[in-house]
N, CA, C and O atoms as a GROMACS GRO file, in nm:
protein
  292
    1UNK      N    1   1.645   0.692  -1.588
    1UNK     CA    2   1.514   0.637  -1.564
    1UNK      C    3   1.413   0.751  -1.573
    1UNK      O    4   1.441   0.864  -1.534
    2UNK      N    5   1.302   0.721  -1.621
    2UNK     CA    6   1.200   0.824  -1.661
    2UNK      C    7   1.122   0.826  -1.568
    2UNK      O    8   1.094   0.721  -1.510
    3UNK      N    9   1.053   0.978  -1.520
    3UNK     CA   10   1.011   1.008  -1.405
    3UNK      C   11   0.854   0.909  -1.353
    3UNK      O   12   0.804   0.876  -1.245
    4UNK      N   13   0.823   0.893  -1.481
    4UNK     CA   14   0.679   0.775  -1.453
    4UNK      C   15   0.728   0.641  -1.458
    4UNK      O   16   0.637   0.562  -1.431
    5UNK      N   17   0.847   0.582  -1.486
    5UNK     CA   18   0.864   0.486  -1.423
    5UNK      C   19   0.918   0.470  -1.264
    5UNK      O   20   0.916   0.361  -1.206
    6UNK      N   21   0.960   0.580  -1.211
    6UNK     CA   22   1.002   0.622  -1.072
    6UNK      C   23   0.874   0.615  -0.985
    6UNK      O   24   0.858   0.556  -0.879
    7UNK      N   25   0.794   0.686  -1.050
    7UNK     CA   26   0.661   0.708  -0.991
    7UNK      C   27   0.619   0.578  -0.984
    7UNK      O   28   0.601   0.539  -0.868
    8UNK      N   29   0.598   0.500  -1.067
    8UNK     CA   30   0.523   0.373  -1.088
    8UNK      C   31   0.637   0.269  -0.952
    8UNK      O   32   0.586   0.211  -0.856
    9UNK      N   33   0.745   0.271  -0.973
    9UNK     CA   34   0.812   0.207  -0.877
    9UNK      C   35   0.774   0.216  -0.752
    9UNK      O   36   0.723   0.125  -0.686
   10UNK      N   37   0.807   0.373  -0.701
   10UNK     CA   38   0.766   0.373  -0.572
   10UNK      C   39   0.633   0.367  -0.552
   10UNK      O   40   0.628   0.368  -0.429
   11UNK      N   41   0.473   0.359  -0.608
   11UNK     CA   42   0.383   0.360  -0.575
   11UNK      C   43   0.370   0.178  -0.562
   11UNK      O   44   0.322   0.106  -0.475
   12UNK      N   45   0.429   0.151  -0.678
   12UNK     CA   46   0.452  -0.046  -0.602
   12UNK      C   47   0.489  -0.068  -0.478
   12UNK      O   48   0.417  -0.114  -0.389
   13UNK      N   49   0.617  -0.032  -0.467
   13UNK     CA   50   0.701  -0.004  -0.364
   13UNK      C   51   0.599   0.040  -0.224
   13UNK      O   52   0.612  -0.019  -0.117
   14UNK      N   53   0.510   0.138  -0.242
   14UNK     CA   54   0.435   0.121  -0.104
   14UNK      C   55   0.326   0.067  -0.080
   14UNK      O   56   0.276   0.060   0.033
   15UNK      N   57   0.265   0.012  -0.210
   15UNK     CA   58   0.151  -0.084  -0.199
   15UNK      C   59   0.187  -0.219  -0.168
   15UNK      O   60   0.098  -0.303  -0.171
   16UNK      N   61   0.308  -0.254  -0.137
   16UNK     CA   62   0.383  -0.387  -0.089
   16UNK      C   63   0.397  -0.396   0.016
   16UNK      O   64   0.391  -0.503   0.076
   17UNK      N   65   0.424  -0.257   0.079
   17UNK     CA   66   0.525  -0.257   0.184
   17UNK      C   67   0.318  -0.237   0.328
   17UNK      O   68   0.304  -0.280   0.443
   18UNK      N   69   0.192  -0.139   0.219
   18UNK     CA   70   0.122  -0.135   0.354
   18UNK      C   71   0.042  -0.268   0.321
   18UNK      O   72  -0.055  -0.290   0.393
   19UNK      N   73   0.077  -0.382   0.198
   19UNK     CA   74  -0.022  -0.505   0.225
   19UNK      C   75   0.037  -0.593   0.321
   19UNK      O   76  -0.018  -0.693   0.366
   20UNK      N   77   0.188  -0.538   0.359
   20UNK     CA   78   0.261  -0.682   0.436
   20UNK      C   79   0.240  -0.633   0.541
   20UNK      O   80   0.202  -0.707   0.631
   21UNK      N   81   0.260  -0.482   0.566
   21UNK     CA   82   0.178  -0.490   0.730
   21UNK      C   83   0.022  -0.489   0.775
   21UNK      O   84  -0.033  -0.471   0.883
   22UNK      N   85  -0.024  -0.519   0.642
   22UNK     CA   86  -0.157  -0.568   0.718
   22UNK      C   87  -0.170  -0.682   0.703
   22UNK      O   88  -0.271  -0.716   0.764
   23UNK      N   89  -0.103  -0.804   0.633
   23UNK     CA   90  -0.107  -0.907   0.654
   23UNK      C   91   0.004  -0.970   0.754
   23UNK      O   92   0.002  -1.092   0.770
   24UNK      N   93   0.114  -0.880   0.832
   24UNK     CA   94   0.196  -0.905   0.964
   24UNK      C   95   0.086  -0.976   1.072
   24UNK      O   96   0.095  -1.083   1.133
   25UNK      N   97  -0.019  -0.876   1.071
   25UNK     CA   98  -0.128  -0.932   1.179
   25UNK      C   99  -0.182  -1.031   1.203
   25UNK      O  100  -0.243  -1.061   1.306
   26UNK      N  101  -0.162  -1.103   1.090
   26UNK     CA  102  -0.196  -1.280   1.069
   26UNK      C  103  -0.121  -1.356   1.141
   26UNK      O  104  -0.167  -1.421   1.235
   27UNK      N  105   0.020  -1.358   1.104
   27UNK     CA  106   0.114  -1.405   1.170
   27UNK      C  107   0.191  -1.367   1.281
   27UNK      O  108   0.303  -1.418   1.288
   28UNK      N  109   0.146  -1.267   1.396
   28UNK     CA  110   0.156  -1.227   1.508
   28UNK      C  111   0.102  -1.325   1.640
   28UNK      O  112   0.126  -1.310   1.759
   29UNK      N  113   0.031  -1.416   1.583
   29UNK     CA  114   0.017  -1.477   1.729
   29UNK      C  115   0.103  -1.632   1.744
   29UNK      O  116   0.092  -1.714   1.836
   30UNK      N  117   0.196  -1.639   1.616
   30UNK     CA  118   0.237  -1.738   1.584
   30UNK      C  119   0.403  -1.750   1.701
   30UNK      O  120   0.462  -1.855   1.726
   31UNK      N  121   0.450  -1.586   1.761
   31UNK     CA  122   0.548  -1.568   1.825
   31UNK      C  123   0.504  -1.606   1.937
   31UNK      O  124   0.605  -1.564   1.994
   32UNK      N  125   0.436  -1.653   2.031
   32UNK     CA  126   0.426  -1.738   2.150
   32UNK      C  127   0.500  -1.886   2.165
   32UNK      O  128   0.561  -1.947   2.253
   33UNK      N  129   0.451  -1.915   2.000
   33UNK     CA  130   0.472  -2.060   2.041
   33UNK      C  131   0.597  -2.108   1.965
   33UNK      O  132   0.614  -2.229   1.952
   34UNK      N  133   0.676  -2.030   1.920
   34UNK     CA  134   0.806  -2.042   1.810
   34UNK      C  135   0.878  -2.166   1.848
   34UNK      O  136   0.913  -2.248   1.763
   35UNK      N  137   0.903  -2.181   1.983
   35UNK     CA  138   0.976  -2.304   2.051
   35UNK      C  139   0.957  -2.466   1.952
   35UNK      O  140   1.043  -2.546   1.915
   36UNK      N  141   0.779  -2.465   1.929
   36UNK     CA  142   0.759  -2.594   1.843
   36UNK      C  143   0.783  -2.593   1.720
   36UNK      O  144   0.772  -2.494   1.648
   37UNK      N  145   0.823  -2.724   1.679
   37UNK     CA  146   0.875  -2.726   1.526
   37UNK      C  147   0.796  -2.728   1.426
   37UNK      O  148   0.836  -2.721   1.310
   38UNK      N  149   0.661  -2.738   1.463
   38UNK     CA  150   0.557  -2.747   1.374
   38UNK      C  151   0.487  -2.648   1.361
   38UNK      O  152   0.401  -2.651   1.273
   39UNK      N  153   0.504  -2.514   1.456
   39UNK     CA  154   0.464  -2.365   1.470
   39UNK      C  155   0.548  -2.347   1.373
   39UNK      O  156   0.502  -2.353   1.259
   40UNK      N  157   0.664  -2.326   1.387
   40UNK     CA  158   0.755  -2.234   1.316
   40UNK      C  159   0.759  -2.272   1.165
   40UNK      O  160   0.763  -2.187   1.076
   41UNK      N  161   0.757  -2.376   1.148
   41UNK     CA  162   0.726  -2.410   1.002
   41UNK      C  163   0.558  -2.360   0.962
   41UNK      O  164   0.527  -2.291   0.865
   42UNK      N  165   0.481  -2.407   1.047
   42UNK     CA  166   0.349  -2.296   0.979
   42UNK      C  167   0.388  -2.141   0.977
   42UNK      O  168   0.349  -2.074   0.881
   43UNK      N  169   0.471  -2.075   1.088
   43UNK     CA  170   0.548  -1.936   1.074
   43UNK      C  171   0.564  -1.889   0.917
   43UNK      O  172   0.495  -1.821   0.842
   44UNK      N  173   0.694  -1.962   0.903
   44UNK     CA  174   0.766  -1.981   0.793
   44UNK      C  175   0.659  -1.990   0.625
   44UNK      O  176   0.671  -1.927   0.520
   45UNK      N  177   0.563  -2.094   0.665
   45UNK     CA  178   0.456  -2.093   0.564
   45UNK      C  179   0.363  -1.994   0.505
   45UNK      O  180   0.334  -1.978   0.386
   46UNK      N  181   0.314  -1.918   0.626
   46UNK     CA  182   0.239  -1.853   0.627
   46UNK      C  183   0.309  -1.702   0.574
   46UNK      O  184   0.254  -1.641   0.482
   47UNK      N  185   0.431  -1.649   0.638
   47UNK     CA  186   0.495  -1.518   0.650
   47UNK      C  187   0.552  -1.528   0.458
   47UNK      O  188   0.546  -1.426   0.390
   48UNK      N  189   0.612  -1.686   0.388
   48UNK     CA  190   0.642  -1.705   0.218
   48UNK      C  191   0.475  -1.635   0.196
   48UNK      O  192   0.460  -1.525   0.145
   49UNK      N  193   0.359  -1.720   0.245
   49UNK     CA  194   0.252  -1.655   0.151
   49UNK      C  195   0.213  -1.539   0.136
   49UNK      O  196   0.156  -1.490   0.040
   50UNK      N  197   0.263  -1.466   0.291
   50UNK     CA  198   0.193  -1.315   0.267
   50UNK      C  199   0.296  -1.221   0.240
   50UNK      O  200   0.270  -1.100   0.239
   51UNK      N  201   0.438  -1.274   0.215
   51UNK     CA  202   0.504  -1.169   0.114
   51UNK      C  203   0.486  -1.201  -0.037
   51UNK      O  204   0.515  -1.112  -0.117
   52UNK      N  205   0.440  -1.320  -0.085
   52UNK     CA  206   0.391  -1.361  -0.232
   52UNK      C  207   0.249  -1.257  -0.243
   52UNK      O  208   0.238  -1.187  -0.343
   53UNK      N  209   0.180  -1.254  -0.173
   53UNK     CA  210   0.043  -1.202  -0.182
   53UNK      C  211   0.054  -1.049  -0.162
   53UNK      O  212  -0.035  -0.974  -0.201
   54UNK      N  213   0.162  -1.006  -0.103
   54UNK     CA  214   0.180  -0.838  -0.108
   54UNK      C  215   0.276  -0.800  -0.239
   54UNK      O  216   0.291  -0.688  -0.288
   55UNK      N  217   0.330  -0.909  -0.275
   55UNK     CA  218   0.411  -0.856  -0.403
   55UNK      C  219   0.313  -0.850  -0.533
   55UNK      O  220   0.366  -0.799  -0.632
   56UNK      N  221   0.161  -0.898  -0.552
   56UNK     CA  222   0.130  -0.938  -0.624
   56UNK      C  223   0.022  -0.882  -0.623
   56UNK      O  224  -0.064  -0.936  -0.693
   57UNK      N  225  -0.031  -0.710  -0.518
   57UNK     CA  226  -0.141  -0.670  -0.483
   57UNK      C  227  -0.147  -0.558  -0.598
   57UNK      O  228  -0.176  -0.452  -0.543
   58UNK      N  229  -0.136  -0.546  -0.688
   58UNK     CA  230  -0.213  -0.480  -0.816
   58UNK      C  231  -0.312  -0.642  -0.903
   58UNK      O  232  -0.414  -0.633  -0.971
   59UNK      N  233  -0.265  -0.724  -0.879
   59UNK     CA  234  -0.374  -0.846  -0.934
   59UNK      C  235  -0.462  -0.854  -0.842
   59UNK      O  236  -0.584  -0.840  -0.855
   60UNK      N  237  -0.399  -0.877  -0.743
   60UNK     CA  238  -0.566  -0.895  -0.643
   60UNK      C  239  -0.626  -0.778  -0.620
   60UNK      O  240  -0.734  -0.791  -0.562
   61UNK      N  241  -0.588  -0.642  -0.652
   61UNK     CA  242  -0.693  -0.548  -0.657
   61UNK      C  243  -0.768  -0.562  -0.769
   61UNK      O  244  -0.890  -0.557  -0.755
   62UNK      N  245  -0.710  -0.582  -0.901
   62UNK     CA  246  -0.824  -0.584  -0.993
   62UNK      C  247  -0.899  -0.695  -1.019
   62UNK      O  248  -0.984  -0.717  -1.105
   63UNK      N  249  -0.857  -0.760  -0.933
   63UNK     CA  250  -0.939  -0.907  -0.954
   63UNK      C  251  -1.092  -0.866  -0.874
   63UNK      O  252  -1.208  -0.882  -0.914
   64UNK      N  253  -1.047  -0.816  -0.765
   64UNK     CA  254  -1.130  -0.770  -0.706
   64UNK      C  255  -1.246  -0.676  -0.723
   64UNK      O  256  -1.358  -0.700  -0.676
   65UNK      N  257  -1.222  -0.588  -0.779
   65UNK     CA  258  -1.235  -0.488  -0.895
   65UNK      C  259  -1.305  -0.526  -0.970
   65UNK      O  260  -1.402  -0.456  -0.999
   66UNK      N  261  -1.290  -0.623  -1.020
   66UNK     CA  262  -1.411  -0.711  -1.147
   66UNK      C  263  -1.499  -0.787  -1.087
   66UNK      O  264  -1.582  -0.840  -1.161
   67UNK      N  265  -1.505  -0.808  -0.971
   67UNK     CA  266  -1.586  -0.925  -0.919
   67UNK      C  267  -1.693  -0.790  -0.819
   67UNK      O  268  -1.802  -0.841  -0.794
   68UNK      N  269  -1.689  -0.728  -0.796
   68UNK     CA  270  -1.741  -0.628  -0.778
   68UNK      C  271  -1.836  -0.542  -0.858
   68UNK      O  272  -1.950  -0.505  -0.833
   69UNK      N  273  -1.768  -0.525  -0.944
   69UNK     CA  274  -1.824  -0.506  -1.083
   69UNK      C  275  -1.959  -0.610  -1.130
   69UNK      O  276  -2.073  -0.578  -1.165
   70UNK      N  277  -1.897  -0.746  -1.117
   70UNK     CA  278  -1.993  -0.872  -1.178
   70UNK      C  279  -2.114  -0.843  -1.078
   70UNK      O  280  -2.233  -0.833  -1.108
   71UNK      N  281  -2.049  -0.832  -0.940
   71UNK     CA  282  -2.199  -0.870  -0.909
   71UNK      C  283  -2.282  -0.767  -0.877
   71UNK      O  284  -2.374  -0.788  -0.797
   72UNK      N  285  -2.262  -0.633  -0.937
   72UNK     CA  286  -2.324  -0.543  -1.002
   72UNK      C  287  -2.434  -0.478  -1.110
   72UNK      O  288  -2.498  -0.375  -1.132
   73UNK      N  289  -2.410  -0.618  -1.162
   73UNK     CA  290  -2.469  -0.638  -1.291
   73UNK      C  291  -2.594  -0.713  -1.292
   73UNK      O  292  -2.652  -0.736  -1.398
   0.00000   0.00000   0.00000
């Protein structure tokens, strides 16, 4: 494996790992109420979206990135 694809890995690799702990904080107040079945399935809902949304944070940076840009202009 070539050293800039190593590089490129692990810099994914930690842009995943600090969007899920800042999106942990979302779903932190959801452990009070785990007992109900309708908590834990919003749990469950919420914790699928914000590992989809940390795997996927080079798009939402540049999305971001451009819309920034736009309203710049």
């Amino acid at each position: 494996m070539s050293i800039w694809l190593w590089i490129a890995l692990v810099a994914y690799s930690l842009g995943a790992i600090i969007q899920w702990l800042q999106f942990s904080q979302k779903f932190g107040q959801f452990n009070e109420y785990t007992n109900f079945p309708i908590v834990w399935v919003a749990k469950v809902v919420t914790v699928s979206a914000c590992i989809i949304e940390a795997l996927i944070w080079p798009c939402s940076l540049i999305l971001s990135n451009e819309l920034v840009q736009e309203k710049d202009l």
